[in-house]
Legacy VTK file of the C-alpha trace (Angstrom):
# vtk DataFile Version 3.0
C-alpha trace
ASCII
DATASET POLYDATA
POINTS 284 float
52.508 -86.884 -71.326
51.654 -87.788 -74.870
50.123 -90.916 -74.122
47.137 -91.745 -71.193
45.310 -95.200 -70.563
41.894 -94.774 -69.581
39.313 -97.840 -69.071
40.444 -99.700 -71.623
40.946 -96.475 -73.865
44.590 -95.202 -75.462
44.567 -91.611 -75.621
47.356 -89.756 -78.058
47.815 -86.496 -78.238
49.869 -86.290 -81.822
51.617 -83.198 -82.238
51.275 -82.451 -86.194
53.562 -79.755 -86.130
54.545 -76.443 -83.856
54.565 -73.062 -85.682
57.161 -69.906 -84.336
56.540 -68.269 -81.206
54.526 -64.711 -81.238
54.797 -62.385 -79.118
51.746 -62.811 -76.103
50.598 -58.861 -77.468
49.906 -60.859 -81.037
47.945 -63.817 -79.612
46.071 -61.783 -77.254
45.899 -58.341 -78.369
43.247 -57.014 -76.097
44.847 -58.686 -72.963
48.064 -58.319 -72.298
48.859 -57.613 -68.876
50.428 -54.473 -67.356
51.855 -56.002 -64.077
53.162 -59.303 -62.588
50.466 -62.147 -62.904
50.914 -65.447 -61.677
49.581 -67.524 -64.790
51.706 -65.512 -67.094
54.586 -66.074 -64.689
53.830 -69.782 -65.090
53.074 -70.229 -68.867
54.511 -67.401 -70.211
57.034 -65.451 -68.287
58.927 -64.114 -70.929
55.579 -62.582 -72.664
55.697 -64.985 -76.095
52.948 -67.359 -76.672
54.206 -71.303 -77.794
51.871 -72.895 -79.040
51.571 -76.571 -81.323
48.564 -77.881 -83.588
47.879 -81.704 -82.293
45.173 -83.971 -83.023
44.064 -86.807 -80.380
43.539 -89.995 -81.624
41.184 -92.361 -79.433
42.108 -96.064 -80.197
39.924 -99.063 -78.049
40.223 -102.217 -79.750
40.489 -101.710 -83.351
38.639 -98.702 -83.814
40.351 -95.042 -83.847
38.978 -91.927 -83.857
40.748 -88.771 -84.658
39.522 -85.273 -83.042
40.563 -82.373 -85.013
42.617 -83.084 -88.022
45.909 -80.427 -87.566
47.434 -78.293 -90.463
47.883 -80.716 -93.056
50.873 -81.746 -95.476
50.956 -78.399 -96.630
53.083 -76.192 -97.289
51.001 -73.967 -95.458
51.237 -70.560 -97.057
49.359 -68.678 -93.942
51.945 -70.253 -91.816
55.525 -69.560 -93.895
55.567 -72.836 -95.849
54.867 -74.766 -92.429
54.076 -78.871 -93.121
52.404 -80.958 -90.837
53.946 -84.479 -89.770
50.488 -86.473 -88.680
51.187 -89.098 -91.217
54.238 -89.851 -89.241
52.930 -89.603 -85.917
50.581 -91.892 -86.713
52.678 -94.287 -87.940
55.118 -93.958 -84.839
52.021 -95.195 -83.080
51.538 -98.370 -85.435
48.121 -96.638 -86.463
47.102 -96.860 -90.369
45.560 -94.472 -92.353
42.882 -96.946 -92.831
42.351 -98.331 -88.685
40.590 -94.677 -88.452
37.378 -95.299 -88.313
36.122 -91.760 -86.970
37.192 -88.476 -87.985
35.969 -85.540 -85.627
35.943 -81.769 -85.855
35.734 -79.491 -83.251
35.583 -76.178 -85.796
36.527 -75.397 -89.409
39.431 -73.236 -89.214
42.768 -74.024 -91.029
44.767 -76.108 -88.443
42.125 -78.410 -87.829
41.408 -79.399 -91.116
44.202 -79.834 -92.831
44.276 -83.636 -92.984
40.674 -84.265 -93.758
41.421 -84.290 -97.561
44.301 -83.913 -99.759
43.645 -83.387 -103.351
40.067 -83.912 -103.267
40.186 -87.416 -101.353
39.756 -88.372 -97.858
42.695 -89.070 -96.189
40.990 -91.983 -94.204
39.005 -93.945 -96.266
37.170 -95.565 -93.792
36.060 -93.086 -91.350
33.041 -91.831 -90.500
33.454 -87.682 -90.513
31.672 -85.759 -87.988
31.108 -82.029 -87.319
28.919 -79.919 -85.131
25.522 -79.021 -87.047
25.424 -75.360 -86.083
29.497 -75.052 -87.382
28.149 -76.643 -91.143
24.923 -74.565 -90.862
27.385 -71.539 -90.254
29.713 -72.136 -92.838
26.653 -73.255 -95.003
24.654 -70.060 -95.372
27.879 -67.491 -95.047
30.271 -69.002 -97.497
33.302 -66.962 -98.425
32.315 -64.662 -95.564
32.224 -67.875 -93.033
35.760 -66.692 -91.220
38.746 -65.199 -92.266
40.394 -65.924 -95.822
42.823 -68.464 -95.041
40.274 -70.528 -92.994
38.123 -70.200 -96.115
41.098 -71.264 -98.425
41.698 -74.340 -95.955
37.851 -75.331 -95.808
37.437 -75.267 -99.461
41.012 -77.648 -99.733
40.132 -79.778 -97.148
36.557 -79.850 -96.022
34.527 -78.894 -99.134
35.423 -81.787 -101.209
33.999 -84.203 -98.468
30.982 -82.052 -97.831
30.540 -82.219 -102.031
30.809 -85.911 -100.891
28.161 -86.298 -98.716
30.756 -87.671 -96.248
30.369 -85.098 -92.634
27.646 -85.951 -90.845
26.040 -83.041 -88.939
25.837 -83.618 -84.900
23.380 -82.168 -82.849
25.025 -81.162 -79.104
25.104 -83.965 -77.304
24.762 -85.981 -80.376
27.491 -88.902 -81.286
29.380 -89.761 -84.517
27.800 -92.547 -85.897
29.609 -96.122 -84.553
30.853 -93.905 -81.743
28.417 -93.450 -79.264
31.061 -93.285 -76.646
32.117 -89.657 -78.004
29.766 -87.026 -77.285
29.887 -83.325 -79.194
29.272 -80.531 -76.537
28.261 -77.099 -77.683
31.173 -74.665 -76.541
30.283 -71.561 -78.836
32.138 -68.329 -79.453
35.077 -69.132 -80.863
33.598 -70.224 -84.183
29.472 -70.384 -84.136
29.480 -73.795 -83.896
32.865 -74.785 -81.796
32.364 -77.453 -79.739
34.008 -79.970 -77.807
33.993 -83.977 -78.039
33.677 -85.686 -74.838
34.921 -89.095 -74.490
32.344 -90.633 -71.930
34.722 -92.945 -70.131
34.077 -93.662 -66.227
36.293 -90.113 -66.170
35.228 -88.492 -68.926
37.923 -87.080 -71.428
37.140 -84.019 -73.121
39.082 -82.562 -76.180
38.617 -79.115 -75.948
39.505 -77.943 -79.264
40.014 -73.931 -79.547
38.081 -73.609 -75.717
41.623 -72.403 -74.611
44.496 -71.683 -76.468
46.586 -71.316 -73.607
46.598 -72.766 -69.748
46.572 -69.192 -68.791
43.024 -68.353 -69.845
42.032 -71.566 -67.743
42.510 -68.778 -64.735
41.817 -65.664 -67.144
38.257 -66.423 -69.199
37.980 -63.636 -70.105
41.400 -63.126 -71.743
40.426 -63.989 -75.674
42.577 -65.263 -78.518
42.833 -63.092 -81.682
40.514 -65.474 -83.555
37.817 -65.726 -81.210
34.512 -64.914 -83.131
32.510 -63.912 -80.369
34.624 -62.818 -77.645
31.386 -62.444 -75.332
30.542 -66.145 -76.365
33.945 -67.748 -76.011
34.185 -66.427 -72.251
30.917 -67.533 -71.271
31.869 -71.211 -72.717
35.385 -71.413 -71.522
33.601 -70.719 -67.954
30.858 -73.171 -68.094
33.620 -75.531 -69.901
36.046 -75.030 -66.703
33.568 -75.303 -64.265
31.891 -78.593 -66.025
35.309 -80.160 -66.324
36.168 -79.387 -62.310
33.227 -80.843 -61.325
33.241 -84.046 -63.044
36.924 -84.199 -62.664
37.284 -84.840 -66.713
40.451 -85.275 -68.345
41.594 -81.998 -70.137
42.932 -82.642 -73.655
44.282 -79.302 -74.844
45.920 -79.672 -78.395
47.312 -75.798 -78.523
49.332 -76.087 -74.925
52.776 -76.711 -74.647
54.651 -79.858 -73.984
53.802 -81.593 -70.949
50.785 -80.167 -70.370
48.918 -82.351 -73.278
46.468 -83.741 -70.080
45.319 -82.425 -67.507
42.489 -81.405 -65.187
40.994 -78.217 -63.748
40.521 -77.640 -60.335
38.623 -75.143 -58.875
39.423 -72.613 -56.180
37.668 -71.661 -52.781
36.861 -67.909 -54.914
35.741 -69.885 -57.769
38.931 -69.155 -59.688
40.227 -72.350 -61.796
43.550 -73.105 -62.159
44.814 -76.155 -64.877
47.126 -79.252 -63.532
48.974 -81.296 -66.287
47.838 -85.155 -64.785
51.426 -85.898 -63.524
51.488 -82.595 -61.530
51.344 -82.861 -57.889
48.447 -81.004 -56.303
LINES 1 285
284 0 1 2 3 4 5 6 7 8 9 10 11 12 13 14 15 16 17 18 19 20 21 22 23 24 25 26 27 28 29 30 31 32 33 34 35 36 37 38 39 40 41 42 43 44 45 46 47 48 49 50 51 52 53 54 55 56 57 58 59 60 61 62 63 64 65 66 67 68 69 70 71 72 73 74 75 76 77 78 79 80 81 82 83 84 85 86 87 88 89 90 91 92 93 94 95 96 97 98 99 100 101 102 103 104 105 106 107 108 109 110 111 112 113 114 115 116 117 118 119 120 121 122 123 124 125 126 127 128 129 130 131 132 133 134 135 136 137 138 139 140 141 142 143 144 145 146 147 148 149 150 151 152 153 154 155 156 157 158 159 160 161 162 163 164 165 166 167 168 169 170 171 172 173 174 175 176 177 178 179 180 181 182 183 184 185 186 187 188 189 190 191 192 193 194 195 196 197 198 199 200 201 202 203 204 205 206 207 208 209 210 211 212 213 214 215 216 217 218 219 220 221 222 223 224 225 226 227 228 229 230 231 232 233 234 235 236 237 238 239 240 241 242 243 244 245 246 247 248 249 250 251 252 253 254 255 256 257 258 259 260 261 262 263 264 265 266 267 268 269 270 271 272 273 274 275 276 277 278 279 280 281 282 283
């Protein structure tokens, strides 16, 4: 499901482009497991990790906000000459460079940027840019030791020249984009020191969870984290309060790194207080 109608909202989840399979051991180096499981045998059963780098657009009325902004035009060196295809999606969708009126971030690594800026210039003139404080104040005071070096080469492409600007607006948790007090940013730390998550506070919320999970499997395994988790420590504790927020409220999972068909979903809890993740058209 790529597209979902909620109270009066359109939400897309615009696949900007899917780089090769890696082997699971790659993606999740310190958790790789020794024996049958039953969320590998779901999402993974022959041990490589599939992954794509979408962006959800939000449209009500004539607005549109973005979350995330994907990989970008590109080529991507870091990714074997990989090019994104937003501009297209977008346009499949009749939506102009120019209707977006919100531009999002979750976190400042490279495919989540990438469309932000090209050459210097926003790609969407008329959007209001948005990122959580403690992720600018991060990437503020550390610089060129902020994250790894092609994050760094990405932010200073993409997200520099709009910060030089004065175009990203810092949000405070729980704080809302300017024009958008609909979308809420919700502190979900570890991954990146300021990672968060943008809640969509329909009469069922929507949240886009940005790098919370990279993969449905660590909806049941917290504790299993990516290779770029930060703070591995942090990342558990927020996919955790994340999955149990989400099961509770019975939000709408946006997931932009899962596979195919599982673009929405929600998270339902167990009787041991185990979660497991249900794309929307899934039967329970």
């Amino acid at each position: 499901m790529v597209r979902l109608e909620l109270d009066g909202w359109t939400a897309l989840s615009l696949n900007d482009v899917s780089p090769a399979p890696a082997a699971w051991s790659h993606a999740f180096p310190d958790n790789v497991p020794e024996h049958d499981d039953p969320a590998m045998a779901r999402y993974a059963p022959d041990g490589v990790f599939r992954t794509r780098f979408t962006v959800v657009a939000l449209r009500r009325g004539d607005g549109v906000a973005l979350i995330d902004a994907g990989l970008g035009p590109g080529p991507s060196a870091y990714f074997g000459g990989l090019q994104g295809g937003l501009d297209h999606a977008l346009e499949a969708h009749g939506i102009a460079r120019a209707a977006v009126t919100c531009m999002a971030f979750t976190h400042f690594h490279l495919d989540h940027v990438g469309w932000a800026s090209v050459d210097g210039e926003a790609c969407f003139p008329n959007a209001v840019y948005a990122a959580p404080a403690i992720e600018l104040a991060h990437w503020a005071k550390a610089g060129a030791a902020a994250a790894k070096a092609h994050h760094v080469d990405a932010f200073e492409r993409h997200v520099a020249p709009l910060l030089a600007q004065g175009r990203i607006a810092a949000i405070q948790d729980g704080g809302s984009p300017a024009g958008w007090p609909e979308l809420k940013f919700r502190a979900a730390y570890g991954h990146t020191p300021g990672h968060s998550a943008v809640v969509l506070a329909a009469r069922r919320p929507l949240v886009v969870v940005g790098d919370s999970w990279h993969s449905p499997v660590q909806i049941e395994h917290p504790e299993w984290c990516h290779r770029a988790d930060a703070d591995k420590e942090a990342s558990i504790r927020s996919r955790r309060a994340l999955a149990d927020w989400a099961a509770a409220t019975d939000a709408i999972v946006a997931a932009g790194h899962f596979p195919p068909g599982l673009e929405f979903g929600r998270i339902v809890a167990a009787a041991d207080g185990a979660h497991r993740f249900h794309a929307l058209d899934e039967k329970i």
